[in-house]
Backbone atoms as SQL, in Angstrom:
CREATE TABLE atoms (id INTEGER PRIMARY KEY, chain TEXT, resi INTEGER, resn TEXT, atom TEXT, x REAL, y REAL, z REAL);
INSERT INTO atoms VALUES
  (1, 'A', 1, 'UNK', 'N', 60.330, -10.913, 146.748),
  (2, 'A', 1, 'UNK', 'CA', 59.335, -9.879, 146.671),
  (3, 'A', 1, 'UNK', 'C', 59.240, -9.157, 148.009),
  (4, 'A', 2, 'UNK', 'N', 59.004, -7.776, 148.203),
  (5, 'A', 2, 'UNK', 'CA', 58.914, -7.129, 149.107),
  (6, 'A', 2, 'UNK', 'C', 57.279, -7.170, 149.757),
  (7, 'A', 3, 'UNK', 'N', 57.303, -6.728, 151.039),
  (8, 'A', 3, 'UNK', 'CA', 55.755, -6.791, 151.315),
  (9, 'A', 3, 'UNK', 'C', 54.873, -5.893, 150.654),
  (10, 'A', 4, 'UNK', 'N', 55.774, -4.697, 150.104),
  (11, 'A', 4, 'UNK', 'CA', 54.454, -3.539, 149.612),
  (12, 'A', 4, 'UNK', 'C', 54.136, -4.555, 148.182),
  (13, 'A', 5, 'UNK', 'N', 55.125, -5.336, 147.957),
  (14, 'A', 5, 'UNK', 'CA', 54.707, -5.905, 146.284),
  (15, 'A', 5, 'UNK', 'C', 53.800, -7.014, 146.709),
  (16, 'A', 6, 'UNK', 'N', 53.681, -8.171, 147.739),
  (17, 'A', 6, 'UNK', 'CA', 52.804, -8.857, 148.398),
  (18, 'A', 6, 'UNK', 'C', 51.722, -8.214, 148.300),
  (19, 'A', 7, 'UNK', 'N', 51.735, -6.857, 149.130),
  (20, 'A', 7, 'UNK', 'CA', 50.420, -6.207, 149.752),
  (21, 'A', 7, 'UNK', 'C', 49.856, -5.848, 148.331),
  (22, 'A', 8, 'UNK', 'N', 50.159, -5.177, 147.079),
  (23, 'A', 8, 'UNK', 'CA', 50.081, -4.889, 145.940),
  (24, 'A', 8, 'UNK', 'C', 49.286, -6.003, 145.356),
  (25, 'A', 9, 'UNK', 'N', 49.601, -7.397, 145.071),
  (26, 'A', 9, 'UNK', 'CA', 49.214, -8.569, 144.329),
  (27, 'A', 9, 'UNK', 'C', 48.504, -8.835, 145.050),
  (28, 'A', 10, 'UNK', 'N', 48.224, -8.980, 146.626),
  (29, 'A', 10, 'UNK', 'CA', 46.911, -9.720, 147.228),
  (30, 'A', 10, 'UNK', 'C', 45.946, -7.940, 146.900),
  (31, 'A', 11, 'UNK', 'N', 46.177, -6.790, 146.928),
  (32, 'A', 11, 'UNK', 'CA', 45.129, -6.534, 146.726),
  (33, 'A', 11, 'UNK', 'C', 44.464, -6.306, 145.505),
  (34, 'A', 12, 'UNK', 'N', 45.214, -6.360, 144.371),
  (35, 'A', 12, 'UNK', 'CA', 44.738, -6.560, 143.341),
  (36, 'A', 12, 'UNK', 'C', 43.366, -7.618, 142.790),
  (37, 'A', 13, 'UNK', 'N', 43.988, -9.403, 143.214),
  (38, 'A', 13, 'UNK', 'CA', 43.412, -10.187, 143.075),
  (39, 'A', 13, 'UNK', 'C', 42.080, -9.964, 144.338),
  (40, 'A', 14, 'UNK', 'N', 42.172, -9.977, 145.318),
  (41, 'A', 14, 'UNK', 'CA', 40.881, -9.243, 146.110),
  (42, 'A', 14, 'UNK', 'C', 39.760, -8.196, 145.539),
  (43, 'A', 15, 'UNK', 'N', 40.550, -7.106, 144.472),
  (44, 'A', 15, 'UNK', 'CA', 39.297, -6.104, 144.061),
  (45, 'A', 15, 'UNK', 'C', 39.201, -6.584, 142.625),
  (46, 'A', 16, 'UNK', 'N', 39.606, -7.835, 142.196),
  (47, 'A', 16, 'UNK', 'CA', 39.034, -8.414, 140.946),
  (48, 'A', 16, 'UNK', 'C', 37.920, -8.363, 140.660),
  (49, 'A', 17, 'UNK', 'N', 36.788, -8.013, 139.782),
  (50, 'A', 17, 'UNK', 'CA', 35.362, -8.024, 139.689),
  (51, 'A', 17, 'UNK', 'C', 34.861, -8.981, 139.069),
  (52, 'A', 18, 'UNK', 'N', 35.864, -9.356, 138.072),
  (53, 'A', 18, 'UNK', 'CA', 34.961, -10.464, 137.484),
  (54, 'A', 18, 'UNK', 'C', 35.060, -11.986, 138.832),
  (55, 'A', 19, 'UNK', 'N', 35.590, -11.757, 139.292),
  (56, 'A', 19, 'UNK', 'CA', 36.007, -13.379, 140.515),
  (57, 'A', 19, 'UNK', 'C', 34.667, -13.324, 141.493),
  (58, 'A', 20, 'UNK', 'N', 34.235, -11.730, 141.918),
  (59, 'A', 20, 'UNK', 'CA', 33.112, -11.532, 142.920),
  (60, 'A', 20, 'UNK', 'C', 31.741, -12.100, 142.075),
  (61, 'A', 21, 'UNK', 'N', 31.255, -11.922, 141.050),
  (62, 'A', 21, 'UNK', 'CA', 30.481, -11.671, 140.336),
  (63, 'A', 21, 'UNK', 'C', 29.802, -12.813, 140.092),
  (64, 'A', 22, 'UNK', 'N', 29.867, -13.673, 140.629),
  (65, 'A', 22, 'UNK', 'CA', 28.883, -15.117, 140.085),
  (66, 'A', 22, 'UNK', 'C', 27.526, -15.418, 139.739),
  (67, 'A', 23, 'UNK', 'N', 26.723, -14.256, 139.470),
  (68, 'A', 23, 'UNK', 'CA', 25.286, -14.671, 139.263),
  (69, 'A', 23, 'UNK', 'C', 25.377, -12.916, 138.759),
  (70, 'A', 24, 'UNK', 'N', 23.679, -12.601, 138.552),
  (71, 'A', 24, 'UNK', 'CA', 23.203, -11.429, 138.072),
  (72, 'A', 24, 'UNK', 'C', 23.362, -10.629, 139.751),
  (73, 'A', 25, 'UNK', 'N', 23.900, -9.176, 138.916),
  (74, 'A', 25, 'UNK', 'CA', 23.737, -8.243, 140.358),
  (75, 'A', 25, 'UNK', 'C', 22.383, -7.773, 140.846),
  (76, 'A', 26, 'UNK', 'N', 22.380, -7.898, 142.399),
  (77, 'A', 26, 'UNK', 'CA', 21.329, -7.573, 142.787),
  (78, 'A', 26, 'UNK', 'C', 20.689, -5.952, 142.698),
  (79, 'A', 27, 'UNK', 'N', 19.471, -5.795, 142.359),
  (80, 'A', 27, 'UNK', 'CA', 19.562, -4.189, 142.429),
  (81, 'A', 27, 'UNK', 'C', 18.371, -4.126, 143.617),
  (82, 'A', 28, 'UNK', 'N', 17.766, -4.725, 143.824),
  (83, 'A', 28, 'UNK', 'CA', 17.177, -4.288, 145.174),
  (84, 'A', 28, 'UNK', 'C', 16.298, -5.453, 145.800),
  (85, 'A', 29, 'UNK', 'N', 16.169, -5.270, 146.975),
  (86, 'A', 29, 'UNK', 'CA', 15.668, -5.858, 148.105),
  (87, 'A', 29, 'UNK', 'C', 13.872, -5.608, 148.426),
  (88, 'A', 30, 'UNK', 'N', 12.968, -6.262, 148.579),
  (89, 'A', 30, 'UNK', 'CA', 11.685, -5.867, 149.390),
  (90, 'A', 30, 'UNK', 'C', 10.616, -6.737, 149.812),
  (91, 'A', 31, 'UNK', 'N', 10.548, -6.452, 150.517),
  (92, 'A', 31, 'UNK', 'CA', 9.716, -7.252, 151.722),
  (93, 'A', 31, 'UNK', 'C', 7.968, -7.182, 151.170),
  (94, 'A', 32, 'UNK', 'N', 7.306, -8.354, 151.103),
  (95, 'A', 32, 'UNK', 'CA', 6.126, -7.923, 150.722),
  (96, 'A', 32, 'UNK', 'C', 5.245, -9.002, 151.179),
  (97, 'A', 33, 'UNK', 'N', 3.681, -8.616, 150.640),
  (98, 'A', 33, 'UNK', 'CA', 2.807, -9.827, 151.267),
  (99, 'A', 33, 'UNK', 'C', 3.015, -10.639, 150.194),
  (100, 'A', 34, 'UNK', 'N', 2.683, -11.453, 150.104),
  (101, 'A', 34, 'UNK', 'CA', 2.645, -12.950, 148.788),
  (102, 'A', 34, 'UNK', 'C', 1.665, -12.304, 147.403),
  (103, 'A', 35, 'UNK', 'N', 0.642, -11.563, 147.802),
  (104, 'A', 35, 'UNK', 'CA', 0.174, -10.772, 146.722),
  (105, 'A', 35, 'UNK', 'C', 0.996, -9.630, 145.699),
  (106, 'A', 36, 'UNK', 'N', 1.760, -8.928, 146.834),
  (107, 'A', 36, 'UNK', 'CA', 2.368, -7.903, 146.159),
  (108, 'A', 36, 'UNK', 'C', 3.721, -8.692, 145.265),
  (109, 'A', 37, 'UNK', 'N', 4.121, -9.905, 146.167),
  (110, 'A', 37, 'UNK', 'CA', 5.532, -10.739, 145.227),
  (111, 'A', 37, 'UNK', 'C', 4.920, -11.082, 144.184),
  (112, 'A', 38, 'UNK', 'N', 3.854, -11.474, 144.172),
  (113, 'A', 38, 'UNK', 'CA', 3.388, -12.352, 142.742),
  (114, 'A', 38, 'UNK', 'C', 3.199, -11.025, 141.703),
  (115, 'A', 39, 'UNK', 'N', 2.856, -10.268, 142.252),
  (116, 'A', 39, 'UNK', 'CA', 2.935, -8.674, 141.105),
  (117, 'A', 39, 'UNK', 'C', 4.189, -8.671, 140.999),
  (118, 'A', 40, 'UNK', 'N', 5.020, -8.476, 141.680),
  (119, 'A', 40, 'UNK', 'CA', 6.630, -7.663, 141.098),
  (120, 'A', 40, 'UNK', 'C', 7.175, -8.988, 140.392),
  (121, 'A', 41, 'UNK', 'N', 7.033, -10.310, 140.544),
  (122, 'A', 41, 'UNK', 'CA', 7.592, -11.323, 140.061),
  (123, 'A', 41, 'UNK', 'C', 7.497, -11.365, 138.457),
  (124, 'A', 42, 'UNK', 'N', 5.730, -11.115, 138.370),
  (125, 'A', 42, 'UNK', 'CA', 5.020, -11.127, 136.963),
  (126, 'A', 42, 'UNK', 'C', 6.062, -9.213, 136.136),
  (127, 'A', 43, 'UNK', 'N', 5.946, -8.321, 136.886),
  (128, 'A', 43, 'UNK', 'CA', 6.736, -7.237, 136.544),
  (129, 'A', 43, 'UNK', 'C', 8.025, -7.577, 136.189),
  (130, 'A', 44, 'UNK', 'N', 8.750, -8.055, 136.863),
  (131, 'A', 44, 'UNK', 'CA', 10.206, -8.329, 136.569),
  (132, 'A', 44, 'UNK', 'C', 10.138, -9.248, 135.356),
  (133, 'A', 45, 'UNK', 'N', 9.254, -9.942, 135.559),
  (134, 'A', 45, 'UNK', 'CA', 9.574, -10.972, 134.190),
  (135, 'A', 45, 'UNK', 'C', 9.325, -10.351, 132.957),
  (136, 'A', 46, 'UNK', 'N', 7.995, -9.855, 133.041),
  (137, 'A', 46, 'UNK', 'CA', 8.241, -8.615, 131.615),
  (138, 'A', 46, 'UNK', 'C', 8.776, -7.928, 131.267),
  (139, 'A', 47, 'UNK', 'N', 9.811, -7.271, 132.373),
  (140, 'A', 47, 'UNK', 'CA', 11.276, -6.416, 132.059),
  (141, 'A', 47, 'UNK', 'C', 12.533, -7.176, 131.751),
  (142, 'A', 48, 'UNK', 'N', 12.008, -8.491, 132.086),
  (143, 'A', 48, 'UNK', 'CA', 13.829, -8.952, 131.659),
  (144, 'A', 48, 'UNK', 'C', 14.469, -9.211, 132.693),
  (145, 'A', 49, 'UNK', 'N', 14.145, -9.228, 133.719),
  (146, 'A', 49, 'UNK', 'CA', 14.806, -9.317, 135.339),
  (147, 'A', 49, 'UNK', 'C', 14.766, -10.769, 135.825),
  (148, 'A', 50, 'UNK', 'N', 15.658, -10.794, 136.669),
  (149, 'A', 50, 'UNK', 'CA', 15.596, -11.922, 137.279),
  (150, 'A', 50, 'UNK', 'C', 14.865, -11.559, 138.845),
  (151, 'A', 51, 'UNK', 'N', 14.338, -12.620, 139.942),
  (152, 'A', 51, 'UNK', 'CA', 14.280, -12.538, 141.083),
  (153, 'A', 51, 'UNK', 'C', 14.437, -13.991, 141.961),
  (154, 'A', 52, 'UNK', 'N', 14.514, -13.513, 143.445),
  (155, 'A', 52, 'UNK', 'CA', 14.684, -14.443, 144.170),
  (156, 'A', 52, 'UNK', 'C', 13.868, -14.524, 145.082),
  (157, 'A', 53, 'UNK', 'N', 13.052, -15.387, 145.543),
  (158, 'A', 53, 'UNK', 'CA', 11.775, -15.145, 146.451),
  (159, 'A', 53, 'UNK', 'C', 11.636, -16.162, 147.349),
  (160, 'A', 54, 'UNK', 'N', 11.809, -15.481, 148.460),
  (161, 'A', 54, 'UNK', 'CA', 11.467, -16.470, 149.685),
  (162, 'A', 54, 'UNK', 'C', 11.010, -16.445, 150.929),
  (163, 'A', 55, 'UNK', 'N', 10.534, -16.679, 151.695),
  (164, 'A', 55, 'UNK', 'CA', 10.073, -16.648, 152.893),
  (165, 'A', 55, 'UNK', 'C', 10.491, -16.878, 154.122),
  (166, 'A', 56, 'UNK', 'N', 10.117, -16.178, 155.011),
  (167, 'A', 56, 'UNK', 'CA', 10.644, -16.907, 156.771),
  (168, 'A', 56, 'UNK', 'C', 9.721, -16.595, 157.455),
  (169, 'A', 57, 'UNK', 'N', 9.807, -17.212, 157.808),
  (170, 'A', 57, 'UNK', 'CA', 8.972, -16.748, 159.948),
  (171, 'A', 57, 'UNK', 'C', 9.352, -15.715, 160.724),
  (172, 'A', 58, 'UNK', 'N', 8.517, -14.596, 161.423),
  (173, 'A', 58, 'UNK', 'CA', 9.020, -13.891, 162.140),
  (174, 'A', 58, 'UNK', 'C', 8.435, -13.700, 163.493),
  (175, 'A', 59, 'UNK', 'N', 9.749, -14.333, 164.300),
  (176, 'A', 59, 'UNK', 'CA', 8.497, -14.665, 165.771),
  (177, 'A', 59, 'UNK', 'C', 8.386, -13.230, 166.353),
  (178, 'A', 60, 'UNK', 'N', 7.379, -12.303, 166.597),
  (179, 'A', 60, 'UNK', 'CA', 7.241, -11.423, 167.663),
  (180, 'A', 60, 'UNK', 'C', 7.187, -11.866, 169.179),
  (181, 'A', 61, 'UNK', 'N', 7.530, -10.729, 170.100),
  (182, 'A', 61, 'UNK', 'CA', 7.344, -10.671, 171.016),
  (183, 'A', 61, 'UNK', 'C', 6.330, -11.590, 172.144),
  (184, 'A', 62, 'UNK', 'N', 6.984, -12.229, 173.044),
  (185, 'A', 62, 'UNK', 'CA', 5.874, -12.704, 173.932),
  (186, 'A', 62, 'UNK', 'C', 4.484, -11.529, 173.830),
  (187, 'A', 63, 'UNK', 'N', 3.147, -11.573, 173.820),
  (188, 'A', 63, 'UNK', 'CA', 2.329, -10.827, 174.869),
  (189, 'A', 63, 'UNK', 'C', 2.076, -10.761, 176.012),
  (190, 'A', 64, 'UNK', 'N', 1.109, -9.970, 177.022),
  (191, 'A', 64, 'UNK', 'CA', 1.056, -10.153, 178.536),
  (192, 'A', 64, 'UNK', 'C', 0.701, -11.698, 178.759),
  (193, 'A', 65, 'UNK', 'N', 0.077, -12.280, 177.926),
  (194, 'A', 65, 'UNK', 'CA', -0.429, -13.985, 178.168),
  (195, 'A', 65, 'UNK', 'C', 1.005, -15.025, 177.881),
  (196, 'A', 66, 'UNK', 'N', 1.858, -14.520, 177.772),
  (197, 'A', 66, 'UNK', 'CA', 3.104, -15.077, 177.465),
  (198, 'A', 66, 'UNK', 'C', 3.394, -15.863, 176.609),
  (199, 'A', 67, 'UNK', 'N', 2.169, -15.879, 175.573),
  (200, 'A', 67, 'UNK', 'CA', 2.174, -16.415, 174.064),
  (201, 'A', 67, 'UNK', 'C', 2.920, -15.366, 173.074),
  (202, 'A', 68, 'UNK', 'N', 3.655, -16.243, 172.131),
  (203, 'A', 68, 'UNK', 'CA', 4.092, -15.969, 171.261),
  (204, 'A', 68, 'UNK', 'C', 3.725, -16.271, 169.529),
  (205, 'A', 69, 'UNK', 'N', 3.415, -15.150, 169.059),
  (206, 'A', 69, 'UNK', 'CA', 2.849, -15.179, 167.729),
  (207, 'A', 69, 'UNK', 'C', 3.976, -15.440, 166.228),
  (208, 'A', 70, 'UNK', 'N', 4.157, -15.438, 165.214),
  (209, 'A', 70, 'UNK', 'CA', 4.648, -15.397, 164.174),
  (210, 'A', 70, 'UNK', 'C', 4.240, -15.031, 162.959),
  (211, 'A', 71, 'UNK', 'N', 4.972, -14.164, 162.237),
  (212, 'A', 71, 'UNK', 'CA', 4.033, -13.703, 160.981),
  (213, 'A', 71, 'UNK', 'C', 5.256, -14.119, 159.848),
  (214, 'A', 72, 'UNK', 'N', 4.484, -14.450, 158.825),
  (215, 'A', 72, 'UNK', 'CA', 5.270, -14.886, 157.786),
  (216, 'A', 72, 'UNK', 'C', 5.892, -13.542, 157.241),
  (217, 'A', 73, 'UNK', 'N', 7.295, -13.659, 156.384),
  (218, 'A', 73, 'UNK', 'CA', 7.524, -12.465, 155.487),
  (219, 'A', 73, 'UNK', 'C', 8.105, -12.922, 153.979),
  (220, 'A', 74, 'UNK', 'N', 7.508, -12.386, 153.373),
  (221, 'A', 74, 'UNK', 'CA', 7.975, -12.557, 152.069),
  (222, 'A', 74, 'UNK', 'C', 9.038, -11.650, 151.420),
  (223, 'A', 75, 'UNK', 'N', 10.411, -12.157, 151.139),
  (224, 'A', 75, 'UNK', 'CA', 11.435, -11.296, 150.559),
  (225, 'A', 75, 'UNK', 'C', 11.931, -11.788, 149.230),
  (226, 'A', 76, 'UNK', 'N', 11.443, -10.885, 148.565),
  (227, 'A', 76, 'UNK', 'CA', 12.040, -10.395, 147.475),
  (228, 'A', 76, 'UNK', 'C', 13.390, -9.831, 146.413),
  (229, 'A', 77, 'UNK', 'N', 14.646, -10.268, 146.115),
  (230, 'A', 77, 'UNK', 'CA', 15.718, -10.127, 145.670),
  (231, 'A', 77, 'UNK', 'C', 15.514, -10.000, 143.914),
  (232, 'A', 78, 'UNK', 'N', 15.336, -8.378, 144.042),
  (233, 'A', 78, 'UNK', 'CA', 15.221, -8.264, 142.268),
  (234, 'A', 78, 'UNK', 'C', 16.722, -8.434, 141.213),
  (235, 'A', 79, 'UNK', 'N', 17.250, -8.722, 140.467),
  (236, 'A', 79, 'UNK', 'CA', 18.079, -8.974, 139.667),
  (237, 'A', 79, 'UNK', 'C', 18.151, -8.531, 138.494),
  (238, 'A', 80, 'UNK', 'N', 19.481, -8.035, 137.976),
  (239, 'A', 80, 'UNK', 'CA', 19.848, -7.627, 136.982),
  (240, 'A', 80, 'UNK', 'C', 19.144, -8.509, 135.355),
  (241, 'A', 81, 'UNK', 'N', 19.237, -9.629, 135.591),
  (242, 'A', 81, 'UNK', 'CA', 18.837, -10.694, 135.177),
  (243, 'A', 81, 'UNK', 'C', 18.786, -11.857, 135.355),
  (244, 'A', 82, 'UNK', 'N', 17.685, -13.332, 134.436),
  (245, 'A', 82, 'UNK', 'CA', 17.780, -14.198, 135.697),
  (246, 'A', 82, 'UNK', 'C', 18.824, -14.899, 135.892),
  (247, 'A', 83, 'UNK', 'N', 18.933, -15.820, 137.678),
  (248, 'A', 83, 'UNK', 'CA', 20.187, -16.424, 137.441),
  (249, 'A', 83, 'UNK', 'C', 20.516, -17.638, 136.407),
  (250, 'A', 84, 'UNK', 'N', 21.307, -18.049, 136.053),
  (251, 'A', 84, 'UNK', 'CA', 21.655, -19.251, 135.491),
  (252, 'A', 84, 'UNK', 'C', 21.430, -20.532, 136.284),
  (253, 'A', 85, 'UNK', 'N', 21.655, -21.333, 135.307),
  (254, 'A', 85, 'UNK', 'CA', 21.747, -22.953, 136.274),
  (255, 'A', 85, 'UNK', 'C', 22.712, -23.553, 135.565),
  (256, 'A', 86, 'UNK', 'N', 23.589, -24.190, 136.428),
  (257, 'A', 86, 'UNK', 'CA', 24.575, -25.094, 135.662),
  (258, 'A', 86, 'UNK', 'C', 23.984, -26.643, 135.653),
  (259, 'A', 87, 'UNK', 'N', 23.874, -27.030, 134.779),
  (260, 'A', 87, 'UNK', 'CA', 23.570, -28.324, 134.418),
  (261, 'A', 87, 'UNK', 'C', 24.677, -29.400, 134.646),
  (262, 'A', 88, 'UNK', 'N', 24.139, -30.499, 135.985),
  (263, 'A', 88, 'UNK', 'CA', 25.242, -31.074, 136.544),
  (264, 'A', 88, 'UNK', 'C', 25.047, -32.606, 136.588);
């Protein structure tokens, strides 16, 4: 095989879609307080959607007292539909 036929077959199998695709596609992203997730969560579920919801810490900046604060964030991953579970 020549390299353009190499280069040909690896990029084929690379822009495969069904191989990328392992769960529901994401359609959007958003950041919210824990009030507003529990609304879009209850929303998505009445549309048929899936989501993914989780939290982190976000340390800000020292202040002039050289304490450092943290605020929680809540993120949100809306879905095409929900994901699956494989039963293992």
């Amino acid at each position: 095989m020549s390299t353009d036929e190499d280069f040909a077959e690896l990029t084929t199998q690379l822009l495969d879609t069904d191989d990328l695709e392992e769960g529901p596609r994401l359609i959007a992203t958003h950041y919210a307080t824990p009030d507003e997730a529990i609304e879009m969560v209850r929303a998505a579920q009445l549309l048929g959607l899936g989501v993914r919801l989780h939290n982190r810490l976000r340390i800000e900046e020292a202040d002039e007292d050289g304490e450092e604060s943290a605020s929680e964030e809540w993120i949100l991953d809306l879905l095409e539909s929900p994901p699956e579970v494989d039963e293992d």
